[in-house]
Chimera marker file (.cmm) of the C-alpha trace (Angstrom):
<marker_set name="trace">
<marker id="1" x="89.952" y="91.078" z="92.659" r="1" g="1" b="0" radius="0.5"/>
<marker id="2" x="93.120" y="93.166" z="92.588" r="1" g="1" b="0" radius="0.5"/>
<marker id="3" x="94.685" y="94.254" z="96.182" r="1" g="1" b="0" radius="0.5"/>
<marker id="4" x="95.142" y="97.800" z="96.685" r="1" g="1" b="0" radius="0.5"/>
<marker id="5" x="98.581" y="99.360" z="97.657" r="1" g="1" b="0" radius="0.5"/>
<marker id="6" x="99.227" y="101.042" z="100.755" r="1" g="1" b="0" radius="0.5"/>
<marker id="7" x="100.857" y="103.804" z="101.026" r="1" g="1" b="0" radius="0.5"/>
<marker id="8" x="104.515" y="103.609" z="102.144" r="1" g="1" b="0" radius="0.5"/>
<marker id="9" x="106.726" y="106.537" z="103.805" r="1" g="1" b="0" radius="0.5"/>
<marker id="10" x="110.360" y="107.026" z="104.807" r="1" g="1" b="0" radius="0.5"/>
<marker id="11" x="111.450" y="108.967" z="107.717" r="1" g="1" b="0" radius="0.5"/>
<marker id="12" x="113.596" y="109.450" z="110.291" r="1" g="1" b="0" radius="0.5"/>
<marker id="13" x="112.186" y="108.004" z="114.377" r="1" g="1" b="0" radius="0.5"/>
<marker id="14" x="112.427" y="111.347" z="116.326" r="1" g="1" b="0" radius="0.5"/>
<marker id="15" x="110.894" y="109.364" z="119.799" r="1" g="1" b="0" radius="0.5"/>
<marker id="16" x="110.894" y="105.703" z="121.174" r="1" g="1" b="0" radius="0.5"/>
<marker id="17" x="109.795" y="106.345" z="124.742" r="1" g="1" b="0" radius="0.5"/>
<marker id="18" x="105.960" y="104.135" z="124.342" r="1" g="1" b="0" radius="0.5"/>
<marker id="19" x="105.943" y="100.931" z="124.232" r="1" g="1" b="0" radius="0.5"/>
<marker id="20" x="105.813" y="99.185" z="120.970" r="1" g="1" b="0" radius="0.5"/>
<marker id="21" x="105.539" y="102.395" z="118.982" r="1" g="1" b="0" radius="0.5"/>
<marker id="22" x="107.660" y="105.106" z="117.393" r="1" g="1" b="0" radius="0.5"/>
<marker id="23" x="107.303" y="108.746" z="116.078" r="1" g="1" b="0" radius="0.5"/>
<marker id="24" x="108.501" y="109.285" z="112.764" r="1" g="1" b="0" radius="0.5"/>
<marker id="25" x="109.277" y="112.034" z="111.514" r="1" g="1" b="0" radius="0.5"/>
<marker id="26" x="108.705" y="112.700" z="107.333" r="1" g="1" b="0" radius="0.5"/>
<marker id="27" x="110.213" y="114.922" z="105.455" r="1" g="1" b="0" radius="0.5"/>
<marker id="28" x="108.825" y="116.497" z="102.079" r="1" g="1" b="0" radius="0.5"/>
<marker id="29" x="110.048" y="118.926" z="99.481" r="1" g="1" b="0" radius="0.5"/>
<marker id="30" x="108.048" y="120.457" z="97.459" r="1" g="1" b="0" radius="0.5"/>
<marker id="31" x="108.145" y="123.620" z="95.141" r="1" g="1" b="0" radius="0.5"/>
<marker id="32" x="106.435" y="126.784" z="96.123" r="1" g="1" b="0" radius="0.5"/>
<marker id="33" x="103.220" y="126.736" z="93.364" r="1" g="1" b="0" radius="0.5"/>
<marker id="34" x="103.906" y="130.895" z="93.013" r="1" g="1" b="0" radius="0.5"/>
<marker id="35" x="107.705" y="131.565" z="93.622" r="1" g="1" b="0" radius="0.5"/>
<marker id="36" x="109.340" y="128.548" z="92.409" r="1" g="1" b="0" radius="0.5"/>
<marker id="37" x="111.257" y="128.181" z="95.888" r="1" g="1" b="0" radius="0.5"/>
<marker id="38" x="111.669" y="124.438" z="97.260" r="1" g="1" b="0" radius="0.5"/>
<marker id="39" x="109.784" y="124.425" z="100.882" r="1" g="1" b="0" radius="0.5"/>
<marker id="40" x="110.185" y="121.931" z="102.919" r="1" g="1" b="0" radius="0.5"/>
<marker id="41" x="107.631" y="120.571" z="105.219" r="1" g="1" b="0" radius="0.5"/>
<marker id="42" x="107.578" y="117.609" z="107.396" r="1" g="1" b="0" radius="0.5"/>
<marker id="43" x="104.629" y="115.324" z="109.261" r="1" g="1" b="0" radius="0.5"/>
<marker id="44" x="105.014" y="113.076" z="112.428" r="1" g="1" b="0" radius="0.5"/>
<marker id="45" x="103.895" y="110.042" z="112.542" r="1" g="1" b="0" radius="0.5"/>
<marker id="46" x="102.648" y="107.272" z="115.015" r="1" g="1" b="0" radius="0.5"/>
<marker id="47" x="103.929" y="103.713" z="113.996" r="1" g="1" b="0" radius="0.5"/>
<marker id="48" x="103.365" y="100.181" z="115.342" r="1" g="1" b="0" radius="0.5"/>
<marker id="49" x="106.937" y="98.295" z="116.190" r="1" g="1" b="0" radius="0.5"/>
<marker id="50" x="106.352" y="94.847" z="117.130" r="1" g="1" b="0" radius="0.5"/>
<marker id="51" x="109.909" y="94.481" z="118.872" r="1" g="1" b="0" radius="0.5"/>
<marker id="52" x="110.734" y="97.662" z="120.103" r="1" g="1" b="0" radius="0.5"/>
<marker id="53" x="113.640" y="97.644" z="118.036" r="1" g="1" b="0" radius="0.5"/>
<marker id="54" x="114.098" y="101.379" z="116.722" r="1" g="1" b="0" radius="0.5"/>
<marker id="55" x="115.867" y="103.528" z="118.585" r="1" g="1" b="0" radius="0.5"/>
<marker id="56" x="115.962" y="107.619" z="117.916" r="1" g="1" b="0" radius="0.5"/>
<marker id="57" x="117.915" y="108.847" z="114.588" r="1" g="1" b="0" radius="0.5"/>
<marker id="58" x="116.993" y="105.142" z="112.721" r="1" g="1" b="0" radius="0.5"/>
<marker id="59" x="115.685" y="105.623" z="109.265" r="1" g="1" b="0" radius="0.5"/>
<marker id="60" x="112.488" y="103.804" z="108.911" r="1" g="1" b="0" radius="0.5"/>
<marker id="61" x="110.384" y="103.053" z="106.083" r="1" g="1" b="0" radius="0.5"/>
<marker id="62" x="106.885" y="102.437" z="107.229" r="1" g="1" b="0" radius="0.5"/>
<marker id="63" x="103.415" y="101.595" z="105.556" r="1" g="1" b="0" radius="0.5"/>
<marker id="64" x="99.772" y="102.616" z="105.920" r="1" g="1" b="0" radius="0.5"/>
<marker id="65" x="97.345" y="99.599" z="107.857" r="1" g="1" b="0" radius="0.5"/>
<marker id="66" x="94.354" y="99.431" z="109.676" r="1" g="1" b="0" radius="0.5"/>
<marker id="67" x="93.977" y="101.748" z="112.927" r="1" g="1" b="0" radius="0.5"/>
<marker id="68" x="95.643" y="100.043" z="116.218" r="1" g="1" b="0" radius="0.5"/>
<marker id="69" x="94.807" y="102.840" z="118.639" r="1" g="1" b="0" radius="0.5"/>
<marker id="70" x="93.626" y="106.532" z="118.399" r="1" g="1" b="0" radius="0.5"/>
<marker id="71" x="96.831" y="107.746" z="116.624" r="1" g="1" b="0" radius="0.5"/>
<marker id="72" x="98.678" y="104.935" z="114.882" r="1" g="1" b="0" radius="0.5"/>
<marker id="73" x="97.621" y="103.405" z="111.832" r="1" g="1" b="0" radius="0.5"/>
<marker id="74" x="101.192" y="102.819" z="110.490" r="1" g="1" b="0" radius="0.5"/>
<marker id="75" x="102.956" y="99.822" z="110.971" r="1" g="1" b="0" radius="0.5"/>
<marker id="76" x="107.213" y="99.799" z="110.407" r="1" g="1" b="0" radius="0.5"/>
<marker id="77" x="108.399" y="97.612" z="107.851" r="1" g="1" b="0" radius="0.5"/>
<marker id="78" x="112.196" y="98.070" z="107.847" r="1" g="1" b="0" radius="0.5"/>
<marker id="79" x="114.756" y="100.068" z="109.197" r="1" g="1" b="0" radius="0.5"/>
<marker id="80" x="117.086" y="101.500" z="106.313" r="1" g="1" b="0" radius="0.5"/>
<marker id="81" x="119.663" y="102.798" z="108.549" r="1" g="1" b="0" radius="0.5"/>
<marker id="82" x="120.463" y="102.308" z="112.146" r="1" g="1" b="0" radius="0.5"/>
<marker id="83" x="121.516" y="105.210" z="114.199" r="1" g="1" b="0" radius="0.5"/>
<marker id="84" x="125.504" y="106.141" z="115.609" r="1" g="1" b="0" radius="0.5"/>
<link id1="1" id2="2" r="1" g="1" b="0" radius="0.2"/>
<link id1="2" id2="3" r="1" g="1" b="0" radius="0.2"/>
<link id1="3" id2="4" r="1" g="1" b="0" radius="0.2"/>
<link id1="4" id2="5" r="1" g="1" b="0" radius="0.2"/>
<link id1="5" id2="6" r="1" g="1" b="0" radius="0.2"/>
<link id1="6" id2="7" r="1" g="1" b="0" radius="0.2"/>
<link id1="7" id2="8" r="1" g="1" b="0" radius="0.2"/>
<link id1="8" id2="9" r="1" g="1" b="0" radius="0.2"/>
<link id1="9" id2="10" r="1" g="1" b="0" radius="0.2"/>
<link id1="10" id2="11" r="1" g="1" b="0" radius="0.2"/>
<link id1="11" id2="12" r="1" g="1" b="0" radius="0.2"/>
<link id1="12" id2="13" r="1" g="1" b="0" radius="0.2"/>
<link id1="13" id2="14" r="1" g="1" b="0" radius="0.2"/>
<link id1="14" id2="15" r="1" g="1" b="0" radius="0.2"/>
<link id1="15" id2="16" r="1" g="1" b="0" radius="0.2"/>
<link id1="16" id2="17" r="1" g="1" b="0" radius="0.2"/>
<link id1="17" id2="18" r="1" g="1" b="0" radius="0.2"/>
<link id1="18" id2="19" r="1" g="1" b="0" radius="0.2"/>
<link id1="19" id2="20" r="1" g="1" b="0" radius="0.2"/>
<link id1="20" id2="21" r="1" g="1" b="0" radius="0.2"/>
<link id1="21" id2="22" r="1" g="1" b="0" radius="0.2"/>
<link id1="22" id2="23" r="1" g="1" b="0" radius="0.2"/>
<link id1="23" id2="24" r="1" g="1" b="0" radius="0.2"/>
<link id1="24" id2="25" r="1" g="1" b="0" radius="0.2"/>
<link id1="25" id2="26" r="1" g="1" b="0" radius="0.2"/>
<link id1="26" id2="27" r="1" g="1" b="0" radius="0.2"/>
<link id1="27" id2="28" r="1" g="1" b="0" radius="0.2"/>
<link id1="28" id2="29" r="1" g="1" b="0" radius="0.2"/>
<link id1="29" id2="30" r="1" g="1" b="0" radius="0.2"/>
<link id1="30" id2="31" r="1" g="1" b="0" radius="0.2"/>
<link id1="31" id2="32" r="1" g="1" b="0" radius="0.2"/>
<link id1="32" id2="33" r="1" g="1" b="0" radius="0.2"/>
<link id1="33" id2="34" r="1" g="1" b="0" radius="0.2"/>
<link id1="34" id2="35" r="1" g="1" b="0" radius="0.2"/>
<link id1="35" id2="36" r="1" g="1" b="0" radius="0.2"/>
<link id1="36" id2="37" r="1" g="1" b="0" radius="0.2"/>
<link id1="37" id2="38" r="1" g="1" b="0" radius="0.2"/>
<link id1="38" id2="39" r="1" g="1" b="0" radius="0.2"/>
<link id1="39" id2="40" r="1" g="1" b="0" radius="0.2"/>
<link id1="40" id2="41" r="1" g="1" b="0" radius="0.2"/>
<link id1="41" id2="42" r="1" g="1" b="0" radius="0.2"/>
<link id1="42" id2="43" r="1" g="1" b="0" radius="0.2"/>
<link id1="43" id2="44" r="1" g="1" b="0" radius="0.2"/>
<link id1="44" id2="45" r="1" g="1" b="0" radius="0.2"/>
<link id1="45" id2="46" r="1" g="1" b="0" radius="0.2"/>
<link id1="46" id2="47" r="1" g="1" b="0" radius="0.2"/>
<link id1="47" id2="48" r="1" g="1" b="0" radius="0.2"/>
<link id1="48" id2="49" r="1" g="1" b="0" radius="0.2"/>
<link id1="49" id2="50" r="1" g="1" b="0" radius="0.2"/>
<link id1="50" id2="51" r="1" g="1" b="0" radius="0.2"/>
<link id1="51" id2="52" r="1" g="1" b="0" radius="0.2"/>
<link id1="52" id2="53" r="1" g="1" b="0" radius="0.2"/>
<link id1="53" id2="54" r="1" g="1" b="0" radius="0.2"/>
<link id1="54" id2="55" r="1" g="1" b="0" radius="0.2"/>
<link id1="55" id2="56" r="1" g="1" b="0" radius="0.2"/>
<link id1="56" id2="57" r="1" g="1" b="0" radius="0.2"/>
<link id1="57" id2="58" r="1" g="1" b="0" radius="0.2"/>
<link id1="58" id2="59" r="1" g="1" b="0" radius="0.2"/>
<link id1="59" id2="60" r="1" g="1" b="0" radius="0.2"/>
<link id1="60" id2="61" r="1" g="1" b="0" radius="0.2"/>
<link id1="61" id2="62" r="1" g="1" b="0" radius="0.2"/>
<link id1="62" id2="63" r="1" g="1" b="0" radius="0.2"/>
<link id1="63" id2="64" r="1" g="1" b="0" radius="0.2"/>
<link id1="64" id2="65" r="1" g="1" b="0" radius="0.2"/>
<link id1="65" id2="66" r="1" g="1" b="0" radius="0.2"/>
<link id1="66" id2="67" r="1" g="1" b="0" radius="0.2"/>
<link id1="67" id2="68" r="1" g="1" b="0" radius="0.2"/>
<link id1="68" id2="69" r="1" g="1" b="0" radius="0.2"/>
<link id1="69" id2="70" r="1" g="1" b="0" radius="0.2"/>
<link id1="70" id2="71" r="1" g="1" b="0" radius="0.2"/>
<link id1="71" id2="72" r="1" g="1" b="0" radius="0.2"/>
<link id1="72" id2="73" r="1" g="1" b="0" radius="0.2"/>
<link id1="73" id2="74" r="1" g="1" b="0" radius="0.2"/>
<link id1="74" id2="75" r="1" g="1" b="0" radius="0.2"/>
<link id1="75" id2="76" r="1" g="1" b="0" radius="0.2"/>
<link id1="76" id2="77" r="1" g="1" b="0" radius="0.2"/>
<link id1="77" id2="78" r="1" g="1" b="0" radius="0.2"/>
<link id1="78" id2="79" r="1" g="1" b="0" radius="0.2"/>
<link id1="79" id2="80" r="1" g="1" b="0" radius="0.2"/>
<link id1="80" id2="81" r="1" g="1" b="0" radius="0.2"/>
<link id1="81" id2="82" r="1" g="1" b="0" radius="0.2"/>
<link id1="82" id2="83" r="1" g="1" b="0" radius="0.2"/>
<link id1="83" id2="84" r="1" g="1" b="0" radius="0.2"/>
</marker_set>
């Protein structure tokens, strides 16, 4: 039986303030399906951090997993880049 992948995200924490989670913040480019133009967009997300180790401005890369409250059902598996 083969193991599905979850989905996996990079993005930048834009809030630390709860305990044991973080908001981060994803950014997307994409191009415009009538005028060619790149938009960007972005998406916030809720994510489970067991050690409340990520401070704001950290680049994150974080993974989809099973809901742990109403809003977060991402989980962070590394930090790419620490803050200043």
């Amino acid at each position: 039986m083969a193991q599905e992948q979850r989905k996996v995200l990079t993005g930048t924490v834009v809030s630390n303030k709860m305990d044991k989670t973080v908001v981060v913040r994803v950014e997307r480019a994409h191009r415009h399906p009538l005028y060619g133009k790149i938009v960007r967009t972005h998406k916030k997300y809720h994510a489970h951090d067991e050690n409340n180790a990520c401070k704001e401005g950290d680049v994150v890369r974080i993974r989809e997993t099973r809901p742990m409250s109403k809003n977060k059902r991402w989980v962070v598996i590394e930090t790419i880049r620490r803050a200043q």
